[in-house]
FIPA-780670 format. One record per residue (C-alpha): residue number from 1; z, y, x. Coordinates in steps of 0.001 Angstrom, whole numbers. Each point is the difference from the previous one (the first is absolute). Layout:
# FIPA-780670
<r seq="NUM" pz="Z" py="Y" px="X"/>
...
END
This chain:
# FIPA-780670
<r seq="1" pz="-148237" py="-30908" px="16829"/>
<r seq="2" pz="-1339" py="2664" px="2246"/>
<r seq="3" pz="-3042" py="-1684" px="400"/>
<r seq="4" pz="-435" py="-514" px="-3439"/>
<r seq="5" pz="256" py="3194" px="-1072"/>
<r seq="6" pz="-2048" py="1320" px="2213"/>
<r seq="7" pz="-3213" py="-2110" px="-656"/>
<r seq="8" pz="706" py="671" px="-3354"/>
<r seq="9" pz="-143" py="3718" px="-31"/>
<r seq="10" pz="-3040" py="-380" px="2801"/>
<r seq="11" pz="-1983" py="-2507" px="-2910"/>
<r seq="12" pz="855" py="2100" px="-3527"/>
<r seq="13" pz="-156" py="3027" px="1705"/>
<r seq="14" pz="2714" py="2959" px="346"/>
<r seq="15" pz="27" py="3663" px="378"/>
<r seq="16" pz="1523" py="1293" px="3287"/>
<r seq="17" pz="3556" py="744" px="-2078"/>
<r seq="18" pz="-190" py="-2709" px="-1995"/>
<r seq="19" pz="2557" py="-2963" px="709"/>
<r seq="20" pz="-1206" py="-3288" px="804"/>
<r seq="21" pz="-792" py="-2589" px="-2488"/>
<r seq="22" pz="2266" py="-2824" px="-687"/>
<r seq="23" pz="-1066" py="-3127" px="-1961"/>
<r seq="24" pz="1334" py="-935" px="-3558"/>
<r seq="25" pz="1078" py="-3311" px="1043"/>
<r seq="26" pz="835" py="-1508" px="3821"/>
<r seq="27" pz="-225" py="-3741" px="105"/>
<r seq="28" pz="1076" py="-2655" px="2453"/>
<r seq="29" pz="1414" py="-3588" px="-33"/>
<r seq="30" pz="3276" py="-215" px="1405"/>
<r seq="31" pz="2280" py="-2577" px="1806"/>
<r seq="32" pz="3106" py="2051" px="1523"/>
<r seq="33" pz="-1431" py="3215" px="-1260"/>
<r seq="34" pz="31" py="2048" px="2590"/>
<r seq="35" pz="-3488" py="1467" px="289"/>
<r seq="36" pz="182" py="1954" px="-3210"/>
<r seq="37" pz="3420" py="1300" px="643"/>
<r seq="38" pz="-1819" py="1371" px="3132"/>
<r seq="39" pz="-2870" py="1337" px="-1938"/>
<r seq="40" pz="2497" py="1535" px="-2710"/>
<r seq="41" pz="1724" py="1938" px="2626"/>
<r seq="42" pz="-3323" py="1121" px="1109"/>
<r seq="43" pz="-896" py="1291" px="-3222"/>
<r seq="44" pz="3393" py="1928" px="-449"/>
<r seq="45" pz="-6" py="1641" px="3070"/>
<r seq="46" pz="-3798" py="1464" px="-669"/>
<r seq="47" pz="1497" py="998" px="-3735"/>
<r seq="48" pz="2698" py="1526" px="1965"/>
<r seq="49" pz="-2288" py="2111" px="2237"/>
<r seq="50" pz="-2173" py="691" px="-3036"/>
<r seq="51" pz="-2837" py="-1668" px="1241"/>
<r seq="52" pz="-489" py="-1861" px="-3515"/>
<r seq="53" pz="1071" py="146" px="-3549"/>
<r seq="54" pz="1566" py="-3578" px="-624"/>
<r seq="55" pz="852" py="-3186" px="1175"/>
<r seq="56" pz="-2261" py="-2717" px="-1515"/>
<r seq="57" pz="1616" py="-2425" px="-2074"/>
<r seq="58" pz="939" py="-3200" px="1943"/>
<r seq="59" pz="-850" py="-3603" px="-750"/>
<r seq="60" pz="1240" py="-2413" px="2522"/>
<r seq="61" pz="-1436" py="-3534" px="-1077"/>
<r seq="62" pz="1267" py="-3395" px="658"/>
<r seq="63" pz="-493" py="-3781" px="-12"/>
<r seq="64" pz="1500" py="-1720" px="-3355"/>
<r seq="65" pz="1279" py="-2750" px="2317"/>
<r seq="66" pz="2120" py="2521" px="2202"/>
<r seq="67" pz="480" py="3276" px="-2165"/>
<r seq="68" pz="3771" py="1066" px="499"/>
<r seq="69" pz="-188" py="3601" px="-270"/>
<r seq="70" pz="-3092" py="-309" px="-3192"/>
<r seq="71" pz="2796" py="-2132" px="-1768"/>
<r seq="72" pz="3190" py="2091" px="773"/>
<r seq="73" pz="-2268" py="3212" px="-1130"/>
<r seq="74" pz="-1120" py="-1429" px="-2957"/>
<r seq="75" pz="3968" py="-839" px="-770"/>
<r seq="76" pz="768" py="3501" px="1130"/>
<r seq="77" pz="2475" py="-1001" px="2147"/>
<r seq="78" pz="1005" py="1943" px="3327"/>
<r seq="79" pz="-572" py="-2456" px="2560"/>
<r seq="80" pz="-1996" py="-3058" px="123"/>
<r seq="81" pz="745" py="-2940" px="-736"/>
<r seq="82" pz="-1403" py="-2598" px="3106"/>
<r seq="83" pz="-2400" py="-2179" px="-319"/>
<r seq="84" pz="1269" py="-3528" px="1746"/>
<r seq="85" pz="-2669" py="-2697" px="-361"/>
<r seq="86" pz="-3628" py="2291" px="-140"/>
<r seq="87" pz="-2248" py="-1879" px="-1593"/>
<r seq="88" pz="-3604" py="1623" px="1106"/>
<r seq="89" pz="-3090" py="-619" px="2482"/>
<r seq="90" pz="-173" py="2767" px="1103"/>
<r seq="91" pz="2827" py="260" px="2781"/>
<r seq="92" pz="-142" py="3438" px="1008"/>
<r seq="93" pz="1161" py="1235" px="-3132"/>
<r seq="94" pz="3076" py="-2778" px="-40"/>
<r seq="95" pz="2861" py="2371" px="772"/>
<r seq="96" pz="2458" py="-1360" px="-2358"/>
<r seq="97" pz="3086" py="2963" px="918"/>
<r seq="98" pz="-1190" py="3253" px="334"/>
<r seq="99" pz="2839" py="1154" px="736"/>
<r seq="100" pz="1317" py="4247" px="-118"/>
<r seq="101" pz="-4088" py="424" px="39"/>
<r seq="102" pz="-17" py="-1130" px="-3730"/>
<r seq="103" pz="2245" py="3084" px="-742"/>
<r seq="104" pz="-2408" py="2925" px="1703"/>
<r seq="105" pz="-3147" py="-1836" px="-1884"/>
<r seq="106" pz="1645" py="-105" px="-2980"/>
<r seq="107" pz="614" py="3902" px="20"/>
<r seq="108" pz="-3395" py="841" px="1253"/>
<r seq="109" pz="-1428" py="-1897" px="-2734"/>
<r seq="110" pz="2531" py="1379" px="-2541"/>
<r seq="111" pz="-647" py="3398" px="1254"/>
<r seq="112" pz="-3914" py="-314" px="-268"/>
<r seq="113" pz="66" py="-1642" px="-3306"/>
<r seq="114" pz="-1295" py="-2872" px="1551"/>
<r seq="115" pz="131" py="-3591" px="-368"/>
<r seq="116" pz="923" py="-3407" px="1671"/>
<r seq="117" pz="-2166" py="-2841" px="-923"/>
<r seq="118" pz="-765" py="-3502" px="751"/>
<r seq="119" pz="-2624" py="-2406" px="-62"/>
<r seq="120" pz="-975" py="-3372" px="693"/>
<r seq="121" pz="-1432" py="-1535" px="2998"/>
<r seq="122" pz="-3280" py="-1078" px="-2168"/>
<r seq="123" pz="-290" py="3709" px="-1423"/>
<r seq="124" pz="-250" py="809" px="3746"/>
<r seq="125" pz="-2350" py="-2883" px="1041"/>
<r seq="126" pz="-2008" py="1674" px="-3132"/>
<r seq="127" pz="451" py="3170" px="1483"/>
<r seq="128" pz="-1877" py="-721" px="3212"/>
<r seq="129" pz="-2544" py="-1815" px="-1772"/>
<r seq="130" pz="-758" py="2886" px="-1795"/>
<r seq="131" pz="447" py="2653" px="2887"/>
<r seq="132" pz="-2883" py="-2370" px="1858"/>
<r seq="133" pz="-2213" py="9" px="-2837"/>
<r seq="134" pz="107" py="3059" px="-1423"/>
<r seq="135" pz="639" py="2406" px="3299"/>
<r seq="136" pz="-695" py="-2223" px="3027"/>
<r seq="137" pz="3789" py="611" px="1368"/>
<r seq="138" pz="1224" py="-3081" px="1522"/>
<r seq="139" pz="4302" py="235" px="-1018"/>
<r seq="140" pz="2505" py="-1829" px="1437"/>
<r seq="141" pz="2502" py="-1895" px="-2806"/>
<r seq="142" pz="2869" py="3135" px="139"/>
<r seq="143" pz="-2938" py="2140" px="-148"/>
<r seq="144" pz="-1528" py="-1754" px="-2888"/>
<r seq="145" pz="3577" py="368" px="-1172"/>
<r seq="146" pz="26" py="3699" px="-263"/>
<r seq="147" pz="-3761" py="496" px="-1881"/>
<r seq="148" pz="1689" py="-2676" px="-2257"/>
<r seq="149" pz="2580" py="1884" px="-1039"/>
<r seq="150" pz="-2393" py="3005" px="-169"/>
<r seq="151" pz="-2386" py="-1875" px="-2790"/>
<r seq="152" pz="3632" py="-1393" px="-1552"/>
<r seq="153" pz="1205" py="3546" px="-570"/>
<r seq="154" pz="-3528" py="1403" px="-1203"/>
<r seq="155" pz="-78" py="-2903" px="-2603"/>
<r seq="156" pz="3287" py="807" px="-1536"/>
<r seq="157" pz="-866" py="3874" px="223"/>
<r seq="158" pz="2237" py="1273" px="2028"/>
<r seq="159" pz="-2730" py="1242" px="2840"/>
<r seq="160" pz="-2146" py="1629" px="-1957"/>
<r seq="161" pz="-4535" py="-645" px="601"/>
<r seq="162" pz="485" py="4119" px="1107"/>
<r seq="163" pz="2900" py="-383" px="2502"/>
<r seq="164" pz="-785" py="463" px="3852"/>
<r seq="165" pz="1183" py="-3393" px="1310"/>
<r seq="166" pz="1084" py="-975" px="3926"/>
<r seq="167" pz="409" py="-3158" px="476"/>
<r seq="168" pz="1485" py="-563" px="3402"/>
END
């Protein structure tokens, strides 16, 4: 989060008391969830210092096969509801009980006006296809994952063409 922020600000540019910049929308595929809990707290603790403005708006993104906390969300319920046969290639994202995790992610996303989503293991074999072509980055699957996600939640408008996007 830190780091982010900071190569932010150092790319668009701040005035010496000007906060650091923050992007609209922080991305990442998830299995347990743990990494953007991490970031989150990072983010709230510069907000607390005053160091930026706002907490970007959170979308964790996960496999179709293996989405417990994208369902639960989506049902609104408080904890998720496991995942016991996960049905997806891509292993790494094949966490089928996130556990008391579920419950911080769900508030950071909540509080961000964020979003879970899903998508399938072909949208992310697409997803690195297009990554290769288009920007020479070579992605792993979970990777692939996220910057699925990313062009999922563009297409049904909820990042906007003008958001500031990091996709983790």
């Amino acid at each position: 989060a830190y780091e982010i922020a900071e190569q932010l600000t150092a790319i668009q540019g701040a005035g010496t008391n000007t906060p650091w910049r923050t992007p609209d929308w922080y991305v990442q595929a998830i299995s347990g969830g743990m990494g953007p809990i991490g970031i989150y707290k990072g983010f709230r603790e510069m907000q607390n210092m005053g160091w930026i403005e706002k907490i970007p708006a959170f979308a964790p993104i996960q496999a179709d096969g293996c989405a417990p906390m994208v369902i639960s969300w989506k049902k609104g319920l408080e904890k998720a509801v496991p995942v016991t046969s996960p049905k997806t290639r891509i292993e790494t994202l094949a966490t089928g009980d996130p556990g008391r995790s579920y419950e911080f992610l769900r508030n950071c996303v909540n509080n961000t006006n964020g979003a879970f989503e899903s998508v399938s293991d072909e949208d992310a074999f697409r997803a690195m296809h297009v990554l290769a072509k288009m920007e020479g980055i070579s992605a792993e699957p979970a990777a692939a994952v996220a910057f699925a996600g990313l062009f999922k939640l563009i297409r049904a408008g909820i990042i906007k063409p003008s958001d500031t996007v990091v996709v983790n």
